[in-house]
N, C-alpha and C positions, 0 to 999 in steps of 0.2 A: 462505138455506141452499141454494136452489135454485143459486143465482149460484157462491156456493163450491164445492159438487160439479162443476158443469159446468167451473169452473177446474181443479180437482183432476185433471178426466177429462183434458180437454186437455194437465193437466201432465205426464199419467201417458203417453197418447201419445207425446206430442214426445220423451220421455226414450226411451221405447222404440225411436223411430228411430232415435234419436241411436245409441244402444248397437248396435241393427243397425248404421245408417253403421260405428262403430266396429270392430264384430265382424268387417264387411266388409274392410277395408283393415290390421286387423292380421294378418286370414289372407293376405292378399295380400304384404304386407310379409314376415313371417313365413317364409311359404314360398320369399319371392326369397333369403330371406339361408341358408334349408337350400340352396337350389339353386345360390346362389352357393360355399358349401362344399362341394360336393360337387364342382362345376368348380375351383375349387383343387385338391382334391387330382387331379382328372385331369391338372392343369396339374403338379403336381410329380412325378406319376406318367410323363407324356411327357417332364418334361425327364434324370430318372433314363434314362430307357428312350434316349433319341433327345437326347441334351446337343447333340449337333451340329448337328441338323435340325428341331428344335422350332419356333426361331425364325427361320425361312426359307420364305417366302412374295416370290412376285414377282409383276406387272402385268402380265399379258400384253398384248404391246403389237399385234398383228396379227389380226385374226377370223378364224377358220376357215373353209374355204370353204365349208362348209354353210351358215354366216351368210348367205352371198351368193347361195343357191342360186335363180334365176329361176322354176323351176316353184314355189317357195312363193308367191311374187308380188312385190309392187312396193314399195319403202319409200319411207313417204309423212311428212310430220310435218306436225303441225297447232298453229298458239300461240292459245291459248283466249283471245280478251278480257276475260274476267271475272277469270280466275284469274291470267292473266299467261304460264302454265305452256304449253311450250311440248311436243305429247306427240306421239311414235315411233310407226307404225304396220305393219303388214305388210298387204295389199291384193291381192285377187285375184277375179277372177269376173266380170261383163260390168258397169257399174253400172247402175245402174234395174232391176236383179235384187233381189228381195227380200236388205233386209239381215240379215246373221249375224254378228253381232259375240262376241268372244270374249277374255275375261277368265281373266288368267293368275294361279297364286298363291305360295306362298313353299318355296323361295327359286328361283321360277321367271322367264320373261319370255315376249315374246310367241312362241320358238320352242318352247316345250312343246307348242306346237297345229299344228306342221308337216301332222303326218298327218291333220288336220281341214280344213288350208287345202286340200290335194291331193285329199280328197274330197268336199268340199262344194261345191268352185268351179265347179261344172258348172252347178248350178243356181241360186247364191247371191252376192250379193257378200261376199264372206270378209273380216272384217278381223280383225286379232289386233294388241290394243294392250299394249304396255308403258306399263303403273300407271304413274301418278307414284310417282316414287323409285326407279323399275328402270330397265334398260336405259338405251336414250339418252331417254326421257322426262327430263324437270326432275327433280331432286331436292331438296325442299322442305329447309330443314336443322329447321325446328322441327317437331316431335310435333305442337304446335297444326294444325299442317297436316294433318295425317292424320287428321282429323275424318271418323265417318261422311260427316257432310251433305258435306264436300269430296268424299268416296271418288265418292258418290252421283250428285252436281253434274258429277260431269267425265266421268263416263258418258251424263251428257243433253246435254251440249254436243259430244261427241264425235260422239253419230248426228245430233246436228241439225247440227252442220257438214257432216257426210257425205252433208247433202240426203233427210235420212228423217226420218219422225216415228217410227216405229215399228221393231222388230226380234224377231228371235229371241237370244236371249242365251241366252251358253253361260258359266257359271262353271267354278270348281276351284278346289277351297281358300280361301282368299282370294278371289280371284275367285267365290269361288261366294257368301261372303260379299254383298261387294258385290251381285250380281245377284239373289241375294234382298231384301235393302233396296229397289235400285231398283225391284224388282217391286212391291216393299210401297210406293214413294212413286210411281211412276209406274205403276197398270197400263194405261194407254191407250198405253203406250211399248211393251209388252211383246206381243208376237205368243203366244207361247210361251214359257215357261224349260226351261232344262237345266241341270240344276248336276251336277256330281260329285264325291262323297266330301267335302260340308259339309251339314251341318245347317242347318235354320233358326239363326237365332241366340237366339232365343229358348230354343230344344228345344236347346240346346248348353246354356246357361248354367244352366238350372232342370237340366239331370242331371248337368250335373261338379259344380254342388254338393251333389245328393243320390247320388253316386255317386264314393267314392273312387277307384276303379280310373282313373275317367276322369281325376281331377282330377293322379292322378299320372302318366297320358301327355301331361296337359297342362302338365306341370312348365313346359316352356321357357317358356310364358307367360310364367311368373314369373321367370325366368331374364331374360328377353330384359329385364325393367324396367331394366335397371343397365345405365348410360351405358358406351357406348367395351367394355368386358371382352368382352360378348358377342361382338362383331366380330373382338376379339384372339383368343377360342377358336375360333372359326370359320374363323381366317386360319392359325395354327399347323402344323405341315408343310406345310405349302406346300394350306391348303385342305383337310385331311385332314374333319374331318368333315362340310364341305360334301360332300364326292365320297359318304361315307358313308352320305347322306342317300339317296339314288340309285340304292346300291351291295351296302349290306350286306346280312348275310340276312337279319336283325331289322328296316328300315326299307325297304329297297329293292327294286325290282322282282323279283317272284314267280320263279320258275324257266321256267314256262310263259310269260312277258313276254316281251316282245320287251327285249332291253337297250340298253342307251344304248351308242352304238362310243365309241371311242376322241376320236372327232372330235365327235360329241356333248357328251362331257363336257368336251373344250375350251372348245365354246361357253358351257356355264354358266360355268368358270373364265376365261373371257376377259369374261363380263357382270358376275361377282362380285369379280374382281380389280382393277376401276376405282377409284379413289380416291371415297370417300364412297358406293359403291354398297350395303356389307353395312347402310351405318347407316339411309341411304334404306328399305331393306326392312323392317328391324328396327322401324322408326320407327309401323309398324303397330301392331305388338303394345304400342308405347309409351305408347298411346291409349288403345286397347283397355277398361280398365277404367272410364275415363270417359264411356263411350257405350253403357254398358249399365245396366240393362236398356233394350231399346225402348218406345216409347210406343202405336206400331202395329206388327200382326204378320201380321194377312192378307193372303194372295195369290190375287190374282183371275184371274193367268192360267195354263193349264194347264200343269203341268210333271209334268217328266221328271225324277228322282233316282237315279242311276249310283250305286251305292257298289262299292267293293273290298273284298272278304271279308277278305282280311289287312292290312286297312289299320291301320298300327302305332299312328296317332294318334288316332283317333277307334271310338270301339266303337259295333257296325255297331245296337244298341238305339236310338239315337236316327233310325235313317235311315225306319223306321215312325213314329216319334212326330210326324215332322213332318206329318204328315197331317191332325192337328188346328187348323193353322193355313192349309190349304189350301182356297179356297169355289172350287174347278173340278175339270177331269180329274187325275188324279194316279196316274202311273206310277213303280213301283219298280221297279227292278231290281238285280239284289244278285248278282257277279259272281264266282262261286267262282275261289279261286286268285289272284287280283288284289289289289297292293297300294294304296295312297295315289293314286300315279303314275299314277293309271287309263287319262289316254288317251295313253299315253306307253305302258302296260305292255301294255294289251289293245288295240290301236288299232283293231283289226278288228270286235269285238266290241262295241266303246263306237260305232264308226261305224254297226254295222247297226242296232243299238238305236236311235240316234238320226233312224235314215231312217224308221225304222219310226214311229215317234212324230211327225215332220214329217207323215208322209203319213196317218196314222190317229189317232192322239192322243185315244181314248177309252178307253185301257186303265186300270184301276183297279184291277189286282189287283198282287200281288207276284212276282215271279217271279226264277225260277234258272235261273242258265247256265253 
């Protein structure tokens, strides 16, 4: 009797996962194919509006001169042995200077941290890499490739190529993704963290499912699952709602931001315009659902968490809660007026923050600026 119940309980288990598993990947599914209709109709909605210029998109074929600009520093490229992958760098600061490496996220590259490389290289070696799948980094073609553990991996071989064992790491978005993980799998690598405007991923995932509002600024997730489409809405007017990304007043930098010129937003369209570049990026979020949840989620070294008050995609309730997975110092700061863009928008404001936290890095309270 004993034996039968204990089967029964086990049965009753396993069936209850199963049905979570299931519950899981029908909302997933589910929601790509609402967000897949809802891009349809923007798509029939632009070609009524724009029948001429919908489908016109070109490859910029020349970089903009800020791409080249010397005071950012030096480009460098490094081909990993393990991976194969050969990855893009930008480099500045004297070397045998404490390393500050610095992780870009979407749909950005390593010039989103210009204004980081110009003021940290006094004291610091600066490098700012393009992710595999951006820039002139490799672009992997399979999803399989964009495994955390890769994301992870190509972060430890990078500083160990660079002649460090250790760093300060600086995330964003994605980026900030990543440097939380590697925090969590390496903290002997980790000097300090800095992220900006990401969550833990844990404190992401546990409140966009108990929190609608989040789960529908998180729509594109869902969106981005569907091969090839995504990249087509993305490319239409010639890149229109990439620039929008940037731009607008509902996603893009704040009033009080500093803005992206002219010349700037060439460089994103001259990095996003490469053949296989939108899918490389995209190829993140393609993963994405199979490498969560984590298995570990503590972080042992003291970090700094930059958020932007108006940041359109992420609601600013999770940027406290990560605090529960933090065992060191732990500095918020929560940046009135500021969007997603953070050190692109407030570059002044994210730079003194983060001197301040270099050089003191005991603060534990929340504070507004």
């Amino acid at each position: 009797m004993a034996r039968v119940l204990y089967n029964l309980f086990m049965f009753t288990i396993g069936l209850t996962l199963r049905i979570r598993v299931l519950g899981y990947w029908s909302l997933i599914y589910g929601y790509c194919a609402l967000c897949t209709a809802v891009a349809l109709l923007k798509l029939w909605w632009n070609i009524i509006l724009r029948p001429s210029t919908t489908f016109q998109w070109g490859i910029r074929e020349t970089p903009p001169a800020c791409l080249n600009d010397t005071s950012l520093g030096t480009h460098c490229y490094v081909r990993i042995k393990e991976s194969g992958l050969r990855f893009h760098y930008v480099a500045a600061g004297e070397r045998g200077k404490p390393l500050m490496l610095f992780l870009h996220g979407f749909p950005e590259f390593w010039f989103s941290w210009r204004h980081q490389l110009r003021e940290f290289k006094s004291e610091f070696r600066v490098v700012a890499v393009d992710l595999r799948g951006y820039g002139e980094s490799d672009l992997p073609s399979s999803t399989e490739s964009y495994r955390f553990d890769y994301l992870v991996t190509d972060v430890k071989d990078i500083v160990e190529y660079l002649g460090y064992n250790r760093c300060y790491l600086v995330g964003h978005d994605w980026g900030g993704t990543i440097a939380w993980l590697f925090a969590i799998h390496y903290p002997e690598m980790v000097t300090k963290l800095i992220v900006l405007n990401c969550p833990h991923p844990s404190v992401f995932t546990d409140y966009a499912l108990r929190h609608p509002s989040q789960l529908l600024k998180s729509s594109y997730f869902f969106f981005f699952q569907l091969p090839r489409f995504p990249e087509f809405m993305l490319s239409i007017n010639d890149f229109k709602a990439l620039k929008g990304l940037f731009t607008s007043r509902s996603t893009g930098i704040g009033r009080k931001g500093r803005w992206l010129t002219a010349e700037d937003m060439e460089a994103y369209l001259y990095a996003f315009s490469q053949p296989g570049a939108l899918t490389g990026a995209l190829n993140y979020y393609r993963n994405v659902f199979s490498s969560l949840p984590l298995s570990q989620n503590d972080v042992k070294s003291p970090v700094l968490l930059l958020w932007g008050e108006r940041d359109a995609f992420l609601e600013q309730e999770m940027a406290e809660a990560c605090r529960v997975y933090i065992r060191n110092h732990f500095r918020l700061n929560i940046i009135s007026g500021a969007s997603h863009w953070l050190q692109q928008d407030q570059p002044d404001i994210v730079n003194t923050l983060i001197w301040t936290f270099l050089k003191e890095g005991e603060g534990r309270k929340t504070h507004r600026n």
